[in-house]
N, C-alpha and C positions, 0 to 999 in steps of 0.2 A: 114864443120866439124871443122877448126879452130877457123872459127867465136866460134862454142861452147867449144870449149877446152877455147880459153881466155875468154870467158863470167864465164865459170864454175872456172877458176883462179884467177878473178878479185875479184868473189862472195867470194870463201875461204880469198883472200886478206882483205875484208871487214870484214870478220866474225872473222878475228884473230884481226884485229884492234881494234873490238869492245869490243873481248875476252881481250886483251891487259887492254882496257881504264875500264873495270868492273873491272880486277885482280887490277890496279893499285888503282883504287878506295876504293877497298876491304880491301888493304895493306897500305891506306894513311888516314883510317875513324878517326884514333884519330886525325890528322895532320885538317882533314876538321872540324871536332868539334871544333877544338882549336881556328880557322881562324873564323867559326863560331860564336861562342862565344866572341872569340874579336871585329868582328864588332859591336854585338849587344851591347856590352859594351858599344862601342866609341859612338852609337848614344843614348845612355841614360846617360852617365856618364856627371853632372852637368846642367841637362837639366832640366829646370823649371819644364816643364809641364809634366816630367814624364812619363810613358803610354800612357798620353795622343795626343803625338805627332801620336801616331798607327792608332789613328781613325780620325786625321785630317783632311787626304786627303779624306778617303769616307765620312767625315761630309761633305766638301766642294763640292766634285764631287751632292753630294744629295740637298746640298741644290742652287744650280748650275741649278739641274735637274728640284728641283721644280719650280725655275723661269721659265724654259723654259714650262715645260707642264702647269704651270698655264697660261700663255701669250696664250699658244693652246688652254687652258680652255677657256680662254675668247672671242679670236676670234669664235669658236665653238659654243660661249654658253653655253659650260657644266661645269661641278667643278672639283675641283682639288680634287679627292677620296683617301682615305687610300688604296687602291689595286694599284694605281697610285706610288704613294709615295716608298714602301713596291716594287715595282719591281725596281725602280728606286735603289734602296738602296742595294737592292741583286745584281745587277749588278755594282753600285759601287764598291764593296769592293774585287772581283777580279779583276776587272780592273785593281782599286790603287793596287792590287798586283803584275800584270804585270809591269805596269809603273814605281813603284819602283825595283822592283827587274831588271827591264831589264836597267834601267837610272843608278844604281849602276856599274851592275856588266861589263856593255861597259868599263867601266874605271878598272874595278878592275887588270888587269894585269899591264897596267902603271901605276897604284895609287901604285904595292907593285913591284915596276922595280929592286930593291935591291933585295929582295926574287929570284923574276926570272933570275936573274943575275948570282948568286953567289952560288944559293942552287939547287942543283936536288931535283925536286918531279912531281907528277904529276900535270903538270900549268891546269888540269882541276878545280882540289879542288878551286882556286879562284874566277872564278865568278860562281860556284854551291854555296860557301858560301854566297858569295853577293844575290842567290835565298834563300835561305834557309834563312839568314839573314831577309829578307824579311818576309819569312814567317811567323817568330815568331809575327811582327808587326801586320799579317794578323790573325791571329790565334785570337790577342786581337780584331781585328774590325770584323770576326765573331763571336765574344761572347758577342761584342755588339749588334749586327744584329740582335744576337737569342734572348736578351734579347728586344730590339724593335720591332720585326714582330709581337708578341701578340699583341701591341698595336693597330696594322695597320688591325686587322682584319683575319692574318694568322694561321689556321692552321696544325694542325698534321695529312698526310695522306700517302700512302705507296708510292706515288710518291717522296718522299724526301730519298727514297732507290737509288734514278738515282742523288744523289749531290756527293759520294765519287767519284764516275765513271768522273765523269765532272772533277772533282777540279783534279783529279792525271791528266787527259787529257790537265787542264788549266799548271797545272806543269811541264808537257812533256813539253810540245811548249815551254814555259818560259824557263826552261831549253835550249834547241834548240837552242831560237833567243840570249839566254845568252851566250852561246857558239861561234855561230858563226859571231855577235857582237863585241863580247871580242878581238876574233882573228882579225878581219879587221881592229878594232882601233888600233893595234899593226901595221899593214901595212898600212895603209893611216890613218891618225890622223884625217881629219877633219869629220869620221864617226859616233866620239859622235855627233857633230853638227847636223848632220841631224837625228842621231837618238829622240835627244832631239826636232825639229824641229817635225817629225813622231809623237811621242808622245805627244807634246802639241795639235796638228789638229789633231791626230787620233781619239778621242771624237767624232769626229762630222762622221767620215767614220764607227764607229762602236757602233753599237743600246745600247747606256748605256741612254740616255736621251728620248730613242723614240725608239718603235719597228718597226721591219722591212716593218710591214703592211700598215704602217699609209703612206709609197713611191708607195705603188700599186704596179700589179703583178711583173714587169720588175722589179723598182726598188728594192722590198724584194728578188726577186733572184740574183741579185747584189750585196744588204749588207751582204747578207748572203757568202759570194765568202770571204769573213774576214773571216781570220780564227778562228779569236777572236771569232764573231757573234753567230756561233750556241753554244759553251758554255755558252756564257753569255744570250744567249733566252734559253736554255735549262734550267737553274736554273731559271729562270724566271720561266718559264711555269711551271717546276716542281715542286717549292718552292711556289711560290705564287698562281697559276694560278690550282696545283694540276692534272697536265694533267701527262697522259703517255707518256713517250718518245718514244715508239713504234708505238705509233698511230698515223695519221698524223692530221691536225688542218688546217681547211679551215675558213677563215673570207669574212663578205660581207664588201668590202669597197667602198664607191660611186658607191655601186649598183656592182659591180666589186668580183668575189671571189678570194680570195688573200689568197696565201699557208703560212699562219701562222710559221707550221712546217711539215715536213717531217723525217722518219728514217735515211733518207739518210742522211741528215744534222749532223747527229750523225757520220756515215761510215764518212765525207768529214772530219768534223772534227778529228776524232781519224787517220784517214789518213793522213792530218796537221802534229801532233802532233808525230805521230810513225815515219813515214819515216821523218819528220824535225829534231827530234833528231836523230836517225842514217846518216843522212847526216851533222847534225851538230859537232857529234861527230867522226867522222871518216876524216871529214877536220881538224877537231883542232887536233884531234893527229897527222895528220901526218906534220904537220905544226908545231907544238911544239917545235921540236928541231932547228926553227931558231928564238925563241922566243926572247931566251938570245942575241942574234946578233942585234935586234929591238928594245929594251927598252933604 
């Protein structure tokens, strides 16, 4: 019976923290706009190439990609096809949104140490701006995307109703790992290092260059364990490939059937993504007030 009186304590604890960090949120939105807007400033302001720095990284992540799967092409035998190309390129461009947004905003409380020092507000609006910051970048290299996938042979089918569902899921996490990131580089410094470390090798632990199938049965139930994974094969499949995400997708590989995708894959990821932000945000708030003691 006590066990459940403090389970049912802890839970109200958690549910006011949350309630806490939405009101504060709610009462700080002009304050997170501002911050906002300032960074996007600071990364365009004097900047040659204009815009064009937004679709930099998923030009590069793609054409990255195409080396790797033409070199596949060739050991294989087969060519390097526009549906090849065209998934490669859909999973770029959230990826680069992850990796920018989460490479920013690790620093973003020690980058603004005077703000967090000297000013009460909520220290969440920082590295959410450094996400959202991001985003806007991301917003132009999907409009590039949309404007390239005709080329590559894609089109318009009601499977592309399962990309908001994804991309607010790819946001949650991001959000999350921005969160609880932020906070750790505040208590051990050397957390950017490895985070920037993480994210130059994580490419290779998470199917932006190659799907999960082409590792066989064990290994696709492995890469898919990233939480990244099922997002970034689920805009695949649903973007380029036109599948439903409800229904599950068996391939033969070396003879071998290999689980392409699964429903669950979708529950594992929104599972990720939900309880990652509620335990990411309910550590940074209550960790917040030794913020200013840290910088």
């Amino acid at each position: 019976m006590i066990e459940r009186v403090n389970a049912a304590t802890e839970s109200r604890t958690v549910l006011r923290d949350l309630a806490d960090v939405v009101a504060d949120l709610r009462t700080s939105r002009d304050l997170l706009y501002q911050i906002t807007l300032r960074d996007v400033r600071v990364r365009y302001k004097q900047a040659v190439m204009g815009f064009g720095w937004a679709v930099l990284m998923p030009i590069l992540i793609v054409l990255s990609g195409m080396v790797v799967r033409l070199a596949m092409a060739e050991l294989s035998g087969g060519r390097l096809e526009g549906e090849i190309v065209a998934a490669v390129a859909v999973k770029a461009v959230p990826w680069a949104f992850f990796v920018g947004a989460t490479g920013f905003a690790v620093a973003s409380l020690v980058g603004n140490a005077n703000l967090v020092a000297r000013v009460y507000f909520p220290r969440e609006v920082l590295p959410l701006s450094a996400v959202l910051a991001q985003g806007f970048d991301t917003a132009i290299g999907v409009l590039a995307l949309c404007l390239l996938l005709p080329f590559l042979g894609v089109r318009l089918h009601w499977s592309l109703l399962w990309v908001p569902a994804l991309l607010a899921l790819l946001f949650a996490f991001t959000v999350a790992a921005a969160l609880f990131l932020s906070a750790a580089n505040l208590f051990f410094r050397d957390v950017k290092y490895l985070v920037q470390v993480a994210l130059t090798f994580g490419i290779f632990f998470t199917p932006v260059f190659y799907e999960p199938a082409m590792l066989g049965p064990a290994g696709a139930r492995l890469v898919m364990l990233n939480p990244l994974a099922p997002l970034l094969e689920g805009l695949r499949l649903a973007v380029v490939g036109g599948h439903d995400l409800l229904a599950p997708l068996v391939a033969l590989r070396g003879g071998q059937p290999v689980v392409e995708w699964s429903p669950w894959y979708l529950v594992l990821a929104a599972g990720w993504a939900g309880a990652g932000l509620v335990v990411a945000a309910v550590l940074f708030h209550r960790a917040e007030f030794k913020f200013a003691e840290l910088v």
